[in-house]
C-alpha positions as CSV (number, residue, x, y, z in Angstrom):
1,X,130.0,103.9,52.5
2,X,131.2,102.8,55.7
3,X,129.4,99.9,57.7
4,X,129.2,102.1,60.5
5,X,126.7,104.3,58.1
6,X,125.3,101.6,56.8
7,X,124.3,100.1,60.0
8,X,122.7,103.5,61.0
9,X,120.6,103.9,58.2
10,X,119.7,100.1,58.9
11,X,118.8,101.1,62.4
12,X,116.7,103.7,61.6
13,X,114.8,102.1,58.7
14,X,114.4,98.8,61.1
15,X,112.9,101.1,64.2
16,X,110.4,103.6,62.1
17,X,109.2,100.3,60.5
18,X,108.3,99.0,64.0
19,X,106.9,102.2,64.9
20,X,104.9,102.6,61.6
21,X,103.6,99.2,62.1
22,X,102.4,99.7,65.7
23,X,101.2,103.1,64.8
24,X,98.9,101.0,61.9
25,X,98.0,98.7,64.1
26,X,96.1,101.2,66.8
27,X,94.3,103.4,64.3
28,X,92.7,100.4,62.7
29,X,91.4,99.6,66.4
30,X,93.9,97.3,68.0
31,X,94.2,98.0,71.5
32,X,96.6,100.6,72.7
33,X,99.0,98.2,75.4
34,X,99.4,95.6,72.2
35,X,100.3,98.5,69.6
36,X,102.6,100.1,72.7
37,X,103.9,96.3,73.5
38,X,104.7,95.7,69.7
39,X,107.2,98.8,69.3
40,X,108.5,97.5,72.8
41,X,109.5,94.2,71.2
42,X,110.3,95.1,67.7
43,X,112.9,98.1,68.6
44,X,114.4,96.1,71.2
45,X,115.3,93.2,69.5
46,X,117.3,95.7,67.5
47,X,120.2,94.7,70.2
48,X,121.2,91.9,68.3
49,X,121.5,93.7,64.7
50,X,123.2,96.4,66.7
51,X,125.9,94.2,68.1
52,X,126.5,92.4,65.1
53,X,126.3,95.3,62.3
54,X,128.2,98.2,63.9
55,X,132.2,98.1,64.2
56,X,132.4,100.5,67.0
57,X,130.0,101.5,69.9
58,X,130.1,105.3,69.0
59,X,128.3,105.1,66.2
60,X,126.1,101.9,67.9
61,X,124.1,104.2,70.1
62,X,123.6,107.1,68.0
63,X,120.0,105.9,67.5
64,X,118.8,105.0,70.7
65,X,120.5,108.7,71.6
66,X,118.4,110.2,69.5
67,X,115.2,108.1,69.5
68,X,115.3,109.4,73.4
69,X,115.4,113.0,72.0
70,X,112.2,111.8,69.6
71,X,110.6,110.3,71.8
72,X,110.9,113.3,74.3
73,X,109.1,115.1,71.5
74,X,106.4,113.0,70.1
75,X,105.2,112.6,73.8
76,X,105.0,116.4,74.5
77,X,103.3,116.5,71.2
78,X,101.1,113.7,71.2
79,X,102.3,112.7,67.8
80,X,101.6,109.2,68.1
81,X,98.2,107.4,69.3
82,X,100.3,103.5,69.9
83,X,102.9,105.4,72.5
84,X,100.9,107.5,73.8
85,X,101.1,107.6,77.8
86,X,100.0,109.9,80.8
87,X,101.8,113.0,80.9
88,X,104.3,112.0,83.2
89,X,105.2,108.6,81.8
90,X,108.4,109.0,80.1
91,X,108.5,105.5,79.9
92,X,109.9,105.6,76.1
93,X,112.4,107.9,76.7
94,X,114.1,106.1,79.6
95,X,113.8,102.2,77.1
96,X,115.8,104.6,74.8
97,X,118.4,105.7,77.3
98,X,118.8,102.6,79.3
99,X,118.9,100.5,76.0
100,X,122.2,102.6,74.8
101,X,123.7,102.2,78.4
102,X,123.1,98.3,78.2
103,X,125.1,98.3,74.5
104,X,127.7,100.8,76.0
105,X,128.6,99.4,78.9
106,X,128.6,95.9,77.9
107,X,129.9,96.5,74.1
108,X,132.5,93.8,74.3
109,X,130.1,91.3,75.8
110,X,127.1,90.4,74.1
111,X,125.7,88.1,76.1
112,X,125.1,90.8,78.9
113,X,124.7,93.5,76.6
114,X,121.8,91.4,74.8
115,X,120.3,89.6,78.8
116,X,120.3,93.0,79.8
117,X,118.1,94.4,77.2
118,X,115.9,91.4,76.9
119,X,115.3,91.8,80.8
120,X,113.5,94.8,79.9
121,X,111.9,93.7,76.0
122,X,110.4,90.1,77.2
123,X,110.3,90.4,80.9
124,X,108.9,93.7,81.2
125,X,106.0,93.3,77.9
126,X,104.9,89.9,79.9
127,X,104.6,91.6,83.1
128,X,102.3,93.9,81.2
129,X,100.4,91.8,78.9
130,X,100.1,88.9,81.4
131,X,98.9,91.2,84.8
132,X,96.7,93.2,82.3
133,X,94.7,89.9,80.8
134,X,94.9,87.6,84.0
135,X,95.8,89.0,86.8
136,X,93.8,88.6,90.1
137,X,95.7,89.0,92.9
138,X,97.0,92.6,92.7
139,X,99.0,94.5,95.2
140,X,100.1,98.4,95.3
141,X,104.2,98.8,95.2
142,X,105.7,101.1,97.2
143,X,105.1,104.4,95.2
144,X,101.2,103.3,95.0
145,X,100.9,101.7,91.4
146,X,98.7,98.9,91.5
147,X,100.3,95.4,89.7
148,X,99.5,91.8,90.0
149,X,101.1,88.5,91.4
150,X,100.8,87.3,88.3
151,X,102.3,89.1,85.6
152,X,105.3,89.6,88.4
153,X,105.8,86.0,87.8
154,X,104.9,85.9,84.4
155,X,108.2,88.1,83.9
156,X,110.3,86.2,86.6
157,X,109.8,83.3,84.2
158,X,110.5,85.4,80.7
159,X,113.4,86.9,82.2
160,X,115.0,84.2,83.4
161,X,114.6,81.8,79.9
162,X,115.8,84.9,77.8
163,X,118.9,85.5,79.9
164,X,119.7,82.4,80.3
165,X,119.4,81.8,76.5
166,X,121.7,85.0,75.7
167,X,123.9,83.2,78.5
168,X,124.2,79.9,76.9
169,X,124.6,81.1,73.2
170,X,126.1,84.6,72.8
171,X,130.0,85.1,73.8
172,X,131.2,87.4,76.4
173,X,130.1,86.0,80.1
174,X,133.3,84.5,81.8
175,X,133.5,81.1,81.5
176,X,133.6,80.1,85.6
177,X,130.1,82.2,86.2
178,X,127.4,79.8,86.4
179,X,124.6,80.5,83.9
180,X,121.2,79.1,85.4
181,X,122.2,81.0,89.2
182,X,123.0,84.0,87.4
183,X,120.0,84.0,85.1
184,X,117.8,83.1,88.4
185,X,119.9,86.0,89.8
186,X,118.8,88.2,87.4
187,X,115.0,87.4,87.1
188,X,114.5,88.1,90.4
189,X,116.1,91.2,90.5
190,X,114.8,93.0,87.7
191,X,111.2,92.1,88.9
192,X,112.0,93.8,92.4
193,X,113.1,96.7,89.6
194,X,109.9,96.4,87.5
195,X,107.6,96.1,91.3
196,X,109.5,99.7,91.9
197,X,108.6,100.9,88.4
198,X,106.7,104.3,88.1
199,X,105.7,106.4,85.2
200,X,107.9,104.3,82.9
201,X,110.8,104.4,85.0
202,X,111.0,100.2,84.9
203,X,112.2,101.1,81.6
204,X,115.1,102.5,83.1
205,X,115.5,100.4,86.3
206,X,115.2,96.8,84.9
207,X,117.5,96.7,82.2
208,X,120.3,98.7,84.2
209,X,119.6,96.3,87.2
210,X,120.2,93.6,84.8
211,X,123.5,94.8,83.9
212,X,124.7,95.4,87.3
213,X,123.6,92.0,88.0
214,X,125.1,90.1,84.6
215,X,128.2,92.5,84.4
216,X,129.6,92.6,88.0
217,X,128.8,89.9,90.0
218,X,131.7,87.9,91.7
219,X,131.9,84.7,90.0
220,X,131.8,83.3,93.9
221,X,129.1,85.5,94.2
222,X,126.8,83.5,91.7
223,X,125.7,80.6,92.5
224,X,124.6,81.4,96.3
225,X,123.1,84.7,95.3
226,X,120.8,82.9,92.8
227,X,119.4,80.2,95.0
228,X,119.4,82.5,97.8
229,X,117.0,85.1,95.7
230,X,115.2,82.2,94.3
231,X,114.5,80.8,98.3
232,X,113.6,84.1,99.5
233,X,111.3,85.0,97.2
234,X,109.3,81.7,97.3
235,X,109.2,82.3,101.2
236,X,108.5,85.6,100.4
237,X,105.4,85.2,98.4
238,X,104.0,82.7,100.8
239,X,104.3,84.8,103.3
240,X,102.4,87.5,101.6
241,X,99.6,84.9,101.0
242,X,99.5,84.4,105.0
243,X,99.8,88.0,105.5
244,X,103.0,88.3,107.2
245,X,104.3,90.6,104.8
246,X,103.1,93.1,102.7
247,X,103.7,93.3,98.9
248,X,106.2,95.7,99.7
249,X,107.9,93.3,102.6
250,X,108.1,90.2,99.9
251,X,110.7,93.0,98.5
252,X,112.5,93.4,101.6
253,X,112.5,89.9,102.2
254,X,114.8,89.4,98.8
255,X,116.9,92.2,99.9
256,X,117.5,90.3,103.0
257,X,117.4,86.6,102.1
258,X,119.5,86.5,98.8
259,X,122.7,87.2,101.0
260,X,121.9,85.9,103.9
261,X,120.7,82.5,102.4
262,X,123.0,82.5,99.6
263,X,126.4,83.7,101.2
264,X,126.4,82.8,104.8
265,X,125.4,78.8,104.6
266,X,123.4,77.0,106.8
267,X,124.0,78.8,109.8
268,X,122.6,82.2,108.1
269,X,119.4,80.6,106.6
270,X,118.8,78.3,109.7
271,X,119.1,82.0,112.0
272,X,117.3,83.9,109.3
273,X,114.2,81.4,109.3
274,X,114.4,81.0,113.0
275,X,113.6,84.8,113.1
276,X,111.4,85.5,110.4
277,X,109.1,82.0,111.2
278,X,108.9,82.9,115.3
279,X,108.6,86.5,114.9
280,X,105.6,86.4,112.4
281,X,103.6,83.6,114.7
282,X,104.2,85.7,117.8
283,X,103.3,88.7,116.1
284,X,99.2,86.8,115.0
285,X,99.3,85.4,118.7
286,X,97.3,86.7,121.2
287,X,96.4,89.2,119.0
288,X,93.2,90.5,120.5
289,X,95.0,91.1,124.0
290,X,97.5,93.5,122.2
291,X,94.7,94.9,119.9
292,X,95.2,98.1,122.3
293,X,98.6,98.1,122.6
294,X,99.2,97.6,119.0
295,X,97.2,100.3,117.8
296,X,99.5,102.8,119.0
297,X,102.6,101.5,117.2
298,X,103.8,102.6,113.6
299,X,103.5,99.9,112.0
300,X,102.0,96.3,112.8
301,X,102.5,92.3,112.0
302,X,101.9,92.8,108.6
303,X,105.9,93.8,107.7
304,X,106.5,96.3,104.9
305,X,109.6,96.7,103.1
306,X,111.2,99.5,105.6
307,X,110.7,96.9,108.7
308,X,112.1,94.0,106.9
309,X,115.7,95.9,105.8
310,X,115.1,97.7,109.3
311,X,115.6,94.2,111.6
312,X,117.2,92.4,109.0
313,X,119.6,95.0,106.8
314,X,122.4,95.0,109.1
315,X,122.4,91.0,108.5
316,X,122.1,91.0,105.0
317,X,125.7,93.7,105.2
318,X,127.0,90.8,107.2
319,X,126.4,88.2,105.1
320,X,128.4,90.7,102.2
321,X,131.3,90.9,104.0
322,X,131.5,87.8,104.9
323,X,131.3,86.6,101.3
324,X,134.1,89.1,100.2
325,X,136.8,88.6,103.1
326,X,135.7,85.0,104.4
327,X,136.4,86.1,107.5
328,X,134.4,84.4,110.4
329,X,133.9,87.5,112.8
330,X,131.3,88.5,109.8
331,X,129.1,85.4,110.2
332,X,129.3,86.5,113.9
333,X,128.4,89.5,113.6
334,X,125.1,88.8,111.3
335,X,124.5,86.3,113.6
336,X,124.1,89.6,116.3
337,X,122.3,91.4,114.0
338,X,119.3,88.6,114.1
339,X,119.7,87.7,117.5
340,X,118.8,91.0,118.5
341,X,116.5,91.7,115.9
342,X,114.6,88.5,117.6
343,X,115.0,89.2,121.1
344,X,113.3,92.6,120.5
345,X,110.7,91.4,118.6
346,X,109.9,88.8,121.2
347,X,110.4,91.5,124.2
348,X,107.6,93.3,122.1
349,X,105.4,91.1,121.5
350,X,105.2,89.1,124.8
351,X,106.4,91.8,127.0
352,X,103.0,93.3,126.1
353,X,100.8,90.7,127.7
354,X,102.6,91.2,131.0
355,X,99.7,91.6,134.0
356,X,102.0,94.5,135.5
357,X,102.8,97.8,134.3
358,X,106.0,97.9,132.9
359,X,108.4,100.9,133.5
360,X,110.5,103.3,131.7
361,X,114.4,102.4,130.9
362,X,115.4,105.4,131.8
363,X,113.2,106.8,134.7
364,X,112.3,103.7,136.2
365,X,109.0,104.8,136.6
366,X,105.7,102.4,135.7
367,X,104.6,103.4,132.1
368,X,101.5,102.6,129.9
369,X,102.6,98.9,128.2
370,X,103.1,99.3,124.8
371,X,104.7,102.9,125.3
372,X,107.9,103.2,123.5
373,X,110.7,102.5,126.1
374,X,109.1,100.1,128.4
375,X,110.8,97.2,129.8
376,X,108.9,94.6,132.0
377,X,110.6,91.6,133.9
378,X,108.4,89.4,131.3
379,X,109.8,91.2,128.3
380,X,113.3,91.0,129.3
381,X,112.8,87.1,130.3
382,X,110.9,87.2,126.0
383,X,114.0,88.9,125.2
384,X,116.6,86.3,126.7
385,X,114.6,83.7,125.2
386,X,114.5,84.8,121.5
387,X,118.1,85.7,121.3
388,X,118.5,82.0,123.0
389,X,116.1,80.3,120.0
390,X,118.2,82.0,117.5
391,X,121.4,81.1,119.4
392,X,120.6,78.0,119.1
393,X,119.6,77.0,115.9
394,X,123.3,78.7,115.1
395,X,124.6,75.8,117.3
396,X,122.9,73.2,115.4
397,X,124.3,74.1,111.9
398,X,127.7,74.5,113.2
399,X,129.1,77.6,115.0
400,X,130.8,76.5,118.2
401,X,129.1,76.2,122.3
402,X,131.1,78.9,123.6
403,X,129.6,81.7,121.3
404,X,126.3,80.9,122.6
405,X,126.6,82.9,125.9
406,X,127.9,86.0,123.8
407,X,124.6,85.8,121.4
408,X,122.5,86.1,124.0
409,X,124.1,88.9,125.3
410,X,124.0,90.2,121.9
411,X,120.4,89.8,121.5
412,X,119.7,91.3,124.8
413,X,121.6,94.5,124.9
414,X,120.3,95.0,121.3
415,X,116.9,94.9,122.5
416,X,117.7,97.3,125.7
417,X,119.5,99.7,123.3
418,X,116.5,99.6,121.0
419,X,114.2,100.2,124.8
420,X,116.7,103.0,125.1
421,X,116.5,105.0,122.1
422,X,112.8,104.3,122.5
423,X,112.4,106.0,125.5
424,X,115.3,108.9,124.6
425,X,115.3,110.4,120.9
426,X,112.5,108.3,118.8
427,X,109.8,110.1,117.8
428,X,106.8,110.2,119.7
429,X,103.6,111.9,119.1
430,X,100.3,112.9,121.7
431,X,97.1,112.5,120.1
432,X,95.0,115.4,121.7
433,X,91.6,113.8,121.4
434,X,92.6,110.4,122.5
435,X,95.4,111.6,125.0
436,X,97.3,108.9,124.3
437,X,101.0,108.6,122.9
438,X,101.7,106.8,120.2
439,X,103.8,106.6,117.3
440,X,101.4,107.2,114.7
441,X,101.7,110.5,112.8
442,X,97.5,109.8,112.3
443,X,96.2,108.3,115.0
444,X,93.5,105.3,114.7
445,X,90.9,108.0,115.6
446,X,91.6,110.0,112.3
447,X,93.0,112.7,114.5
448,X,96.8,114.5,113.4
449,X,99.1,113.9,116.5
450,X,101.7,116.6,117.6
451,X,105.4,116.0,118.6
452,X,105.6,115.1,122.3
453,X,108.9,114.3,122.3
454,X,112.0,112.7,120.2
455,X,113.6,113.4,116.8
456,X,110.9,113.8,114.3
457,X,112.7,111.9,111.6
458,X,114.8,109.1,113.8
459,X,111.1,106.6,113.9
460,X,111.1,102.6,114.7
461,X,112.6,101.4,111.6
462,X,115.3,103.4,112.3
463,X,116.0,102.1,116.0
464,X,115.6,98.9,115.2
465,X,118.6,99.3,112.5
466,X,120.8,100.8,115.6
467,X,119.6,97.9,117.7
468,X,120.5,95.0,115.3
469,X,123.7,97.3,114.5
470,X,124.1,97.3,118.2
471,X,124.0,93.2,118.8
472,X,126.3,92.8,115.7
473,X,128.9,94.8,116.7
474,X,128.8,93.2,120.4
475,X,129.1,89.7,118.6
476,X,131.8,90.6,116.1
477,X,134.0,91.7,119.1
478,X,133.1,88.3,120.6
479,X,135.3,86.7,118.3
């Protein structure tokens, strides 16, 4: 018999013993997440015995191949009370899949092969077991599940001592990545995957995350995008605690931070932290003068996930490129990006209080404040200044005088452009009831609005991406 054979049999002996067990365990009145969390575990330690008993990688999937096929059928069947799940959770089907793409795709490397799948064995049962028993601050992801603060960080700190441990003792990882950055790397990302998770699908997104993270990421790459994650999401979280950002937002803020913190130095964070700390205190000031005004946008102080990749995306791109080519124009340019990004937000958020009616961009003609596409001699003068703060700070970590005058430039035209698309092809809606504009697709009142004018799908995230695209572009050029 050939050890490839032998190895199956082992493989399927080993996983209907863990099954059988966990099975056992809920009919004699154990609870159903610990019978469920027990088969999570058992089968998907199986990585190691998988790498270690097959000879080829054919023959090393076949079970997790066909336990997705099983599992497919004992969850239309109801076959078995420890997996059993809604009927849309296909949770075990995707662990299935998603474990025989970790052992695939990283055959010849089992210490990302084995972080990979451990991501999603210990990180994932923690984030379950832990949120279930203690947690107490919850929040709702972005599809509307409800999880906690604390069995996120419960599998932040599993993940990253198991993949760090497969790091440190299995073969495979090349020898110049850097094993605690990339196992910070990792944590952090596959608990942004498990946040996303629905149905079951964290099955499938935090292993495979994993991988991408373990298999292909630049060796330069490493150690700044581990810190950088590991900053952002502590600002992140804090910032959540103030209310600045929304669950959701502490998401975006990742997205955003890792690179910017981690790739473009001191002159990215110091810009980045100029932005994000000014914005978010002028955004709670003076707040019950813009109560009215503020009622009529989209979205308000408290930034969600769309409005932190929305003012700080194109930056984060930056920050990339500039990390792959080393070439200066990119710091430039995501310097631009958050000028602009600042200088609108300030615009916005001071322009408001002006004691005169500001007017349309395009028209000229006094408008409503707050209405999308208002300019005001006070929010221009806000403008200047934010793109000026953010200038600065730029100057102080290193980049040289004589780009000062073009960020500010940058930050301002970014913030007309975003006035102009405002006024032009943004959606706007008319509340009948209120008659009032606004940008709310259900008014404050409870009422439906109606198109009034705009491109229905082309809404305030969007323009602000095409205004920080806008000041980047004008900076990069400036080089």
């Amino acid at each position: 018999m050939s050890q490839d054979l032998k190895a199956l049999l082992l493989s399927y002996a080993y996983v209907g013993a863990c099954v059988l067990v966990g099975e056992v365990l809920a009919r004699r009145g154990a609870s159903r997440e610990f019978s469920r969390k027990f088969i999570h575990v058992g089968v998907g330690l199986w990585i190691f015995a998988a790498l270690k008993l097959f000879e080829h990688r054919e023959w090393a999937v076949v079970p997790s191949m066909t336990a997705a096929v099983a599992n497919w059928v004992i969850h239309r069947k109801r076959l078995l009370k420890a997996v059993e799940t809604e009927p849309d959770n296909l949770g075990t089907v995707w662990y299935a899949l998603s474990f025989s793409a970790c052992l695939w795709l990283a055959w010849d490397r089992p210490a990302v092969a084995v972080g990979s799948v451990l991501a999603m064995v210990v990180g994932d049962a923690l984030a379950s077991l832990v949120g279930r028993r203690f947690g107490r601050h919850r929040y709702e992801t972005l599809a509307g599940e409800r999880k906690s603060l604390e069995g996120s960080l419960a599998m932040l700190v599993g993940t990253f001592l198991s993949v760090l441990a497969a790091l440190t003792w299995l073969p495979g990882l090349a020898p110049e990545l850097p094993r605690v950055p990339l196992a910070l790397l990792c944590a952090v990302v596959a608990t942004c995957a498990e946040a996303l998770g629905i149905r079951g699908r964290d099955n499938l997104w935090v292993p495979l995350s994993a991988l991408a993270v373990l298999g292909w990421t630049p060796a330069s790459f490493a150690p700044g995008l581990g810190l950088g994650a590991g900053v952002a999401l502590i600002i992140g979280v804090a910032a959540w605690f103030r209310g600045s950002l929304s669950p959701s937002g502490v998401l975006g803020a990742i997205v955003v931070g890792a690179p910017v913190f981690g790739l473009a130095g001191a002159v990215g964070t110091a810009a980045l932290l100029g932005f994000f700390f000014s914005s978010s205190a002028l955004s709670k000031a003076f707040r019950d003068r813009k109560a009215p005004m503020e009622a009529e946008y989209a979205k308000t102080g408290t930034r969600d996930f769309g409005q932190a990749l929305a003012n700080g995306g194109v930056a984060a791109l930056a920050a990339v490129l500039l990390g792959l080519t080393g070439d200066s124009r990119f710091l430039l340019a995501m310097l631009g990006a958050l000028v602009a990004a600042n200088a609108d937000t300030w615009a916005t958020e001071l322009g408001v209080l002006s004691r005169s009616n500001p007017r349309s961009i395009t028209t000229l003609r006094p408008v409503a404040p707050g209405t999308s596409g208002a300019v005001s001699g006070m929010g221009l003068l806000a403008s200047t200044a934010g793109a000026a703060f953010v200038g600065s700070l730029a100057l102080v970590t290193g980049v040289p005088w004589q780009f000062l005058p073009w960020l500010v430039l940058a930050g301002v035209v970014g913030s007309l452009v975003d006035s102009f698309l405002g006024a032009t092809v943004q959606d706007v809606r008319w509340c009948e009831a209120c008659a009032r504009e606004t940008e709310r697709r259900v008014h404050h009142c409870g009422q439906p609005t109606r198109a009034l004018r705009g491109v229905s799908w082309l809404g305030n995230d969007t323009v602000n991406v095409v205004a920080t695209a806008a000041g980047a572009l004008l900076a990069f050029c400036a080089a």
